[in-house]
C-alpha positions as CSV (number, residue, x, y, z in Angstrom):
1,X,20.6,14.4,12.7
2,X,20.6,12.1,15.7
3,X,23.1,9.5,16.5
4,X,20.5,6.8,16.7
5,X,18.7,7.9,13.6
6,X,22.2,8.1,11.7
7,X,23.2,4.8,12.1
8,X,19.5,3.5,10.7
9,X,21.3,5.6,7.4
10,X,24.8,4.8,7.9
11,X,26.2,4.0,4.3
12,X,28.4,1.4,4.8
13,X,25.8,-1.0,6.8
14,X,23.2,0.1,3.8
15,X,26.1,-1.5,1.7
16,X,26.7,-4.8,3.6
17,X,22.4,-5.3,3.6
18,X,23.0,-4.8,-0.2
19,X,25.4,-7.4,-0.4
20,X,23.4,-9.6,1.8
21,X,20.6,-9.7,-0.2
22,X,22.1,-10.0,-3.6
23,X,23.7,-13.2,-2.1
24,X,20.4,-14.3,-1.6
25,X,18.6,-13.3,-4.6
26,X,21.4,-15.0,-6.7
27,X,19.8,-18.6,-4.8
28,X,16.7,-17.7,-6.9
29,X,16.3,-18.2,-10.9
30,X,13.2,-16.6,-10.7
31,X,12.1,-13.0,-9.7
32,X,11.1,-12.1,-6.4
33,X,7.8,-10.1,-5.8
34,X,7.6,-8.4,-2.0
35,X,4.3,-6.6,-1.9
36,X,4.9,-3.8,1.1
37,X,1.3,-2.2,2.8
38,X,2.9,1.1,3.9
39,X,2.5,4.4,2.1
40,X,5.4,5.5,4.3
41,X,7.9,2.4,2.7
42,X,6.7,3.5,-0.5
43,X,7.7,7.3,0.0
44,X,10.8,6.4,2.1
45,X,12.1,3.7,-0.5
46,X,12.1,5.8,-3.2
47,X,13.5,8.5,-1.9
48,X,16.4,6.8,-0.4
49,X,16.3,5.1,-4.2
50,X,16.8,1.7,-2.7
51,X,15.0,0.0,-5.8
52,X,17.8,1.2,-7.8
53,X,20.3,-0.2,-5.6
54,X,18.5,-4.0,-5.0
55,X,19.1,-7.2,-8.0
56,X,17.4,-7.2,-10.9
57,X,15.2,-9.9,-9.3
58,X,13.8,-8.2,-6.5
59,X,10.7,-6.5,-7.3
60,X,9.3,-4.7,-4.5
61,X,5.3,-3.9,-5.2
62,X,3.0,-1.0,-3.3
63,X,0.3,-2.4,-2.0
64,X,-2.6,-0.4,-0.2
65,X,-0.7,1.1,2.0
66,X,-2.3,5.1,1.9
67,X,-4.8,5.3,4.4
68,X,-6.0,8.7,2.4
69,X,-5.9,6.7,-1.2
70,X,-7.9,3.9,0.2
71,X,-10.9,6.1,1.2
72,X,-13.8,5.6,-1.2
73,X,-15.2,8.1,-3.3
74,X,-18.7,6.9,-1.0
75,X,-17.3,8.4,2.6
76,X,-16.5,11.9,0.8
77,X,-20.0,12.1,-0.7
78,X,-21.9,10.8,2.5
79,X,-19.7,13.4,4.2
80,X,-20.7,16.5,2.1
81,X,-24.4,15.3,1.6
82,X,-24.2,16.2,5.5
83,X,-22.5,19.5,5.1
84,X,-24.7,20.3,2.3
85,X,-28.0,19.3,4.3
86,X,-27.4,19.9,7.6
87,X,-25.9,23.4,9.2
88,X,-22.4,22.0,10.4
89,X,-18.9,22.3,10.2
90,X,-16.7,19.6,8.9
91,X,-13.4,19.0,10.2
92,X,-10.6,16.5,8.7
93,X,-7.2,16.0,7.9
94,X,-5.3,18.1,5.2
95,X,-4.2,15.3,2.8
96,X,-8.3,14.5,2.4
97,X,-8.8,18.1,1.1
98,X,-8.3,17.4,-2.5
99,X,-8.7,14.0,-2.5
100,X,-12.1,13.3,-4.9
101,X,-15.4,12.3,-4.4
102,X,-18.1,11.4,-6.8
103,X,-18.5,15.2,-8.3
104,X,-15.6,17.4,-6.1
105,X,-13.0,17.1,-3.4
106,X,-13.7,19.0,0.3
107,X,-11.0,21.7,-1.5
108,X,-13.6,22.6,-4.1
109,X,-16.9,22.1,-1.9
110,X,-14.2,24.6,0.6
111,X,-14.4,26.8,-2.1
112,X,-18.3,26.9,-2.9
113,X,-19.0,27.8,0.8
114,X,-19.0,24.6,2.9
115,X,-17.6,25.1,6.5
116,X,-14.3,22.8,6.3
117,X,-11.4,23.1,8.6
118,X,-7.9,21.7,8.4
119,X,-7.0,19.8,11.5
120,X,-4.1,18.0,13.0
121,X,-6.1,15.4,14.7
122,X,-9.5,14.6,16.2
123,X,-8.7,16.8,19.5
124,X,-8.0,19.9,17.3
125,X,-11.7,19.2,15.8
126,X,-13.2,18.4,19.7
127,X,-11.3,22.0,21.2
128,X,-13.3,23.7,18.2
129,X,-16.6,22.5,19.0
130,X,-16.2,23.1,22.7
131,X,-15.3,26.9,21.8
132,X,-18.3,27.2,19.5
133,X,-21.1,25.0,21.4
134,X,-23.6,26.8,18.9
135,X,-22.0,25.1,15.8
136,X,-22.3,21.4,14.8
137,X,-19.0,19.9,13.8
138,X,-18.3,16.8,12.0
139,X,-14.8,15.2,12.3
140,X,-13.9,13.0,9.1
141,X,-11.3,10.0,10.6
142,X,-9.6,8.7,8.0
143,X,-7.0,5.8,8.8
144,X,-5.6,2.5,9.8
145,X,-5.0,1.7,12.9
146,X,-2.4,4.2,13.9
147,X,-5.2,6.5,13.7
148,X,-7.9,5.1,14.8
149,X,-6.2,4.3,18.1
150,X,-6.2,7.8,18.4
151,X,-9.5,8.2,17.4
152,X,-11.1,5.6,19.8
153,X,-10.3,7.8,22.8
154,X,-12.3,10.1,22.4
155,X,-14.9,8.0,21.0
156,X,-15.1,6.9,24.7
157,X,-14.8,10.0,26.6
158,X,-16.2,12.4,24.7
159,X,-19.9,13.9,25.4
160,X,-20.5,17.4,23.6
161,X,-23.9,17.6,22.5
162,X,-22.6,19.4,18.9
163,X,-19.6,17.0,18.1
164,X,-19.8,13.8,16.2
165,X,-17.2,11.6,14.5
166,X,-17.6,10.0,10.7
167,X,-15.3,6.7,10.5
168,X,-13.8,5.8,7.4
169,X,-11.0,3.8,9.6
170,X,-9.2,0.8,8.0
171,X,-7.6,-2.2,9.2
172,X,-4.4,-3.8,8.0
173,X,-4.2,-7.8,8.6
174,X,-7.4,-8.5,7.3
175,X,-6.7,-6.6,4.3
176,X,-3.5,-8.5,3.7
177,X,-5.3,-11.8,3.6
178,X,-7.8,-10.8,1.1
179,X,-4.6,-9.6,-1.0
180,X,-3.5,-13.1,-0.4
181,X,-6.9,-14.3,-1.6
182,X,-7.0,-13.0,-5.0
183,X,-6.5,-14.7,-8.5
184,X,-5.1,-11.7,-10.2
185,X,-2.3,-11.1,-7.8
186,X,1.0,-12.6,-7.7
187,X,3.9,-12.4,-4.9
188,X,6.0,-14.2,-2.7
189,X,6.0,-12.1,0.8
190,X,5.0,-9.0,2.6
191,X,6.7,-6.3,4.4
192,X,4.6,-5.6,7.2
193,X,3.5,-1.4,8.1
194,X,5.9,0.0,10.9
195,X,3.7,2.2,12.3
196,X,0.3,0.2,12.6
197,X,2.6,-2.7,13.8
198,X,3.6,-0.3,16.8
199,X,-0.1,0.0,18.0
200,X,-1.6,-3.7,17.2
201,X,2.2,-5.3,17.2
202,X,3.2,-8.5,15.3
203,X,1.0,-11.2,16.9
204,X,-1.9,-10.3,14.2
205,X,0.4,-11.1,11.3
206,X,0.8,-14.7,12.4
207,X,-2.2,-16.1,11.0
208,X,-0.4,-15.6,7.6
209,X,2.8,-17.9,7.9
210,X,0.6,-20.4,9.8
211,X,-2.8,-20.2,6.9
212,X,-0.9,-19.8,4.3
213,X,2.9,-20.4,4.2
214,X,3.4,-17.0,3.6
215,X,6.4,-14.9,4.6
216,X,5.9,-11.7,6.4
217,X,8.5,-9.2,8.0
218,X,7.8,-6.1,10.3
219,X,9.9,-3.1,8.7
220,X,10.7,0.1,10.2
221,X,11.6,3.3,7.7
222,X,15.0,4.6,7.5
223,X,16.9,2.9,4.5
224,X,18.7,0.5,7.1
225,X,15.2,-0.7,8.6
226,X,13.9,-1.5,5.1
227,X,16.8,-3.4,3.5
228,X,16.3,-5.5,6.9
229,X,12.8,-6.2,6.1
230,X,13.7,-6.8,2.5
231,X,16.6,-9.2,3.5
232,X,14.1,-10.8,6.3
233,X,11.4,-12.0,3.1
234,X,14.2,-13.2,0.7
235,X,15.9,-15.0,3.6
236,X,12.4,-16.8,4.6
237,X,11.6,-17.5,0.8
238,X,14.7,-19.0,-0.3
239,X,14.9,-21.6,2.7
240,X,11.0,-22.3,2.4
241,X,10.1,-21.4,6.2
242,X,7.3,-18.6,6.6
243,X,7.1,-16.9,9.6
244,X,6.8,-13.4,11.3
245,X,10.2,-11.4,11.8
246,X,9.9,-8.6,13.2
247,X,12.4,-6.1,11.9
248,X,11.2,-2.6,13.8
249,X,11.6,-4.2,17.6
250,X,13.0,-0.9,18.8
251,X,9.4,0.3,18.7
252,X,7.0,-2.6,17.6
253,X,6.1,-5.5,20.9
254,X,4.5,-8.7,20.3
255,X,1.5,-7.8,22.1
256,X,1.2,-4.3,20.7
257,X,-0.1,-1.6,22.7
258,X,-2.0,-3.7,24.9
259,X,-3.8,0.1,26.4
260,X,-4.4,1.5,23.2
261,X,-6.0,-1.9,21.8
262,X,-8.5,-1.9,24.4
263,X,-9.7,1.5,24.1
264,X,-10.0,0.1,20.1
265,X,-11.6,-2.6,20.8
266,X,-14.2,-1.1,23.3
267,X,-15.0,2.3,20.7
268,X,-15.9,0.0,17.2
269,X,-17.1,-2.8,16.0
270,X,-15.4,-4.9,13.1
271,X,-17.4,-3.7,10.4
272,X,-16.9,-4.1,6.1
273,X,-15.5,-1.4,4.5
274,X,-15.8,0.1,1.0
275,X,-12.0,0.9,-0.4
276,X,-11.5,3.1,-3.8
277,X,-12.3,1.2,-6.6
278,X,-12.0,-1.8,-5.0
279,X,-15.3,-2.5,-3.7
280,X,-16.5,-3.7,-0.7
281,X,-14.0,-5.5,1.9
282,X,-15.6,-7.8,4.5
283,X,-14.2,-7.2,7.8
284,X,-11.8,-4.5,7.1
285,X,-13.1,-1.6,9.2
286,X,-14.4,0.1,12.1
287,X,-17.6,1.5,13.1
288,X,-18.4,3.0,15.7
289,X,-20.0,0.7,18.7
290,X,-23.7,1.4,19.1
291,X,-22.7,2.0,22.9
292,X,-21.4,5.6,21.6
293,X,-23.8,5.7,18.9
294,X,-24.2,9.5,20.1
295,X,-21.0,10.6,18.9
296,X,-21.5,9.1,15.4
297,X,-22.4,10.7,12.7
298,X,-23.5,8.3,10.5
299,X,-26.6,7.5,13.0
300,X,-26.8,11.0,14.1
301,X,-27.3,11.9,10.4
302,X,-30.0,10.5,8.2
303,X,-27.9,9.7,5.3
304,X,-29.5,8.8,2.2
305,X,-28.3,6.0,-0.2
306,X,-26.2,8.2,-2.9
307,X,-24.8,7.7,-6.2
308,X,-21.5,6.8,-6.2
309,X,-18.0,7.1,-8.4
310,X,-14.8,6.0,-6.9
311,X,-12.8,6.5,-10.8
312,X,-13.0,8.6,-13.0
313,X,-12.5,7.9,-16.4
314,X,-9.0,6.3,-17.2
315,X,-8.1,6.3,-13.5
316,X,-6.3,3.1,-12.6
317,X,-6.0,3.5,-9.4
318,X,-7.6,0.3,-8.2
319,X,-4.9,-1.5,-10.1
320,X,-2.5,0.6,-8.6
321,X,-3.6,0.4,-4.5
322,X,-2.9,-3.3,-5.2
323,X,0.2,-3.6,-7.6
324,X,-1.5,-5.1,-10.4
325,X,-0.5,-2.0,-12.0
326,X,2.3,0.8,-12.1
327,X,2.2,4.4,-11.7
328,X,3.3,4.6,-15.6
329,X,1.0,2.5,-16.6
330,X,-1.7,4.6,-16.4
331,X,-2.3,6.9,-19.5
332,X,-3.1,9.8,-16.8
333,X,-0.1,9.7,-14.9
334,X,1.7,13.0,-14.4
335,X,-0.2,14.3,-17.7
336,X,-3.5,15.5,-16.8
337,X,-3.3,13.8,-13.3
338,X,-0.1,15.2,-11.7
339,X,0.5,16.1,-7.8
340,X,-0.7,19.5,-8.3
341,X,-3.8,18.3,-9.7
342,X,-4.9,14.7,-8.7
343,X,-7.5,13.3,-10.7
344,X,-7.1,9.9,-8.5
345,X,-6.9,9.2,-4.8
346,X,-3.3,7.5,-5.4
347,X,-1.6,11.1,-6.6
348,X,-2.8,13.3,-3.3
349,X,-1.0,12.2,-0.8
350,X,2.5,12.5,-0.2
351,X,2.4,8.5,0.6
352,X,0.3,7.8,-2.3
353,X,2.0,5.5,-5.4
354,X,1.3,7.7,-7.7
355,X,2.4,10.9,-6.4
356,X,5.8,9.6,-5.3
357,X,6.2,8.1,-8.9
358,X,5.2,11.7,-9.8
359,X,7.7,13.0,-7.6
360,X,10.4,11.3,-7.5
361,X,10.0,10.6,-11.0
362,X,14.3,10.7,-11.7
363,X,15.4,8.3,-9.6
364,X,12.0,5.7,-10.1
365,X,12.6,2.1,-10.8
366,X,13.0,1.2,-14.4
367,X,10.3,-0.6,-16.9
């Protein structure tokens, strides 16, 4: 292990941070609900089993924070209604293999016969279709904007004639006010995502101390970086002044990545977005600008309106992307929907809530 990852681990500052931020919580007769929007915090919190370790009055809540569990059951179907109509290949990533659609998952339409590669990234997908010119490929783009970034530049430079791109791209911020927005939801601050803070950086957050008076803290992932973000909330809570912090400065700027959000903002378009079992978002996506309307798929491709399924029956995983609801809570969970055999989006991935409940299932937090 690296000396500068080591220290984000080192035991005995994990153990001051503790201290820290029972001091605080002990200023507070009432609990404390921090809502994080990382699938990475999730997996890395758990693991480190830092709920365990935090007061009694520190609740810490998963919010929609797995790019792959967000994807709605719509953008898989649309996706295999090409495959199934059209002679192409689909590429994508491996956690969307066995996440479901409507009827099947990519895995089991894999196993009927459709053409669907595993890839690393969108360039994997583009060196394919270059090699086989004859072949039409399809590359499924699932993520926020860590991924999309990516995405985007080839959006702009790419020109094969048998190589499109179908965008199921989320965006964080937005998101997080509509979170703020609800009736059903309760909490008190937000750790913001590490990694999509490194590409769009912490300027974008600060509509939410200055709208709404509403504490938000950019954490990194190592057990150190999260009990900073952690303490940074509580702090901002308990003396009543909202603001930004950001926690993850050894990779996150102000400004972001001012290159990468250009390419962004010149490849899509700010678009609404469906997210599993949650309906449609306004303003929480990206489409693909009609000035590279070639290399999309969803105008190359006549797609048809389609019936549509995001749950299947006793799936909670609506509940669950927003922490109205626990893992446990959901008669399903690691019974007949386990990691081995997902029955909802949130027990695929590896940053999913469900499957790190399911996984980790010894050292969870307690009821």
């Amino acid at each position: 292990m690296s000396e500068p990852t080591q220290k984000y681990r080192d035991k005995d500052v994990v153990n001051i941070l503790i201290k820290k931020i029972k001091t605080l919580a002990e200023k507070s007769s009432e609990t404390v609900r921090i809502m994080h929007v990382c699938g990475t915090h999730e997996h890395d919190l758990v693991k480190a089993g830092l709920r365990s370790l935090l007061p009694k009055n520190i609740d810490l809540i998963a919010g929609p924070g797995c790019p792959v569990c967000v994807c709605s059951a719509q953008d898989i179907d649309e996706v295999l209604w090409i495959a199934d109509n059209h002679n192409v290949t689909i590429a994508t990533f491996g956690d969307m293999m066995r996440v479901p659609s409507s009827t099947e998952s990519l895995y089991q339409a894999q196993g009927r016969g459709v053409d669907i590669k595993i890839v690393y990234g969108v360039s994997d997908a583009i060196k394919m279709a270059e090699k086989n010119p004859e072949t039409e490929f399809v590359f499924f783009s699932v993520g926020f904007e860590t991924t999309s970034c990516v995405t985007a530049a080839e959006v702009v430079r790419t020109k094969l004639p048998n190589f499109s791109i179908y965008s199921s791209h989320k965006i964080v911020p937005p998101a997080m006010e509509l979170l703020l927005q609800r009736d059903d939801l309760e909490f008190d601050g937000f750790l913001a995502p590490g990694h999509v803070s490194t590409i769009i950086g912490a300027k974008p957050y600060e509509f939410i101390p200055e709208k709404y008076d509403f504490p938000v803290s950019i954490a990194g992932f190592e057990p150190v970086d999260i009990l900073l973000g952690i303490y940074s909330v509580l702090d901002q809570i308990i003396d009543g002044t909202a603001r930004v912090d950001n926690m993850y400065k050894r990779y996150v700027k102000h400004e972001g990545n001012i290159a990468a959000l250009r390419i962004v903002e010149d490849a899509f378009i700010l678009s609404d977005a469906r997210w599993r079992g949650l309906g449609v978002w306004p303003e929480t996506g990206h489409e693909i600008s009609d000035k590279y309307a070639h290399i999309d798929a969803k105008k190359k491709f006549d797609i048809p309106d389609l019936p549509t399924e995001d749950l299947r029956d006793g799936c909670i995983c609506n509940e669950i992307l927003i922490g109205k609801s626990k893992p446990q809570k959901c008669k399903l969970f690691n019974k007949s929907c386990r990691p081995d055999y997902p029955i909802g989006a949130c027990m695929v991935s590896h940053e999913g809530t469900c499957n790190v409940a399911a996984t980790y299932e010894e050292i969870i937090w307690e009821e």
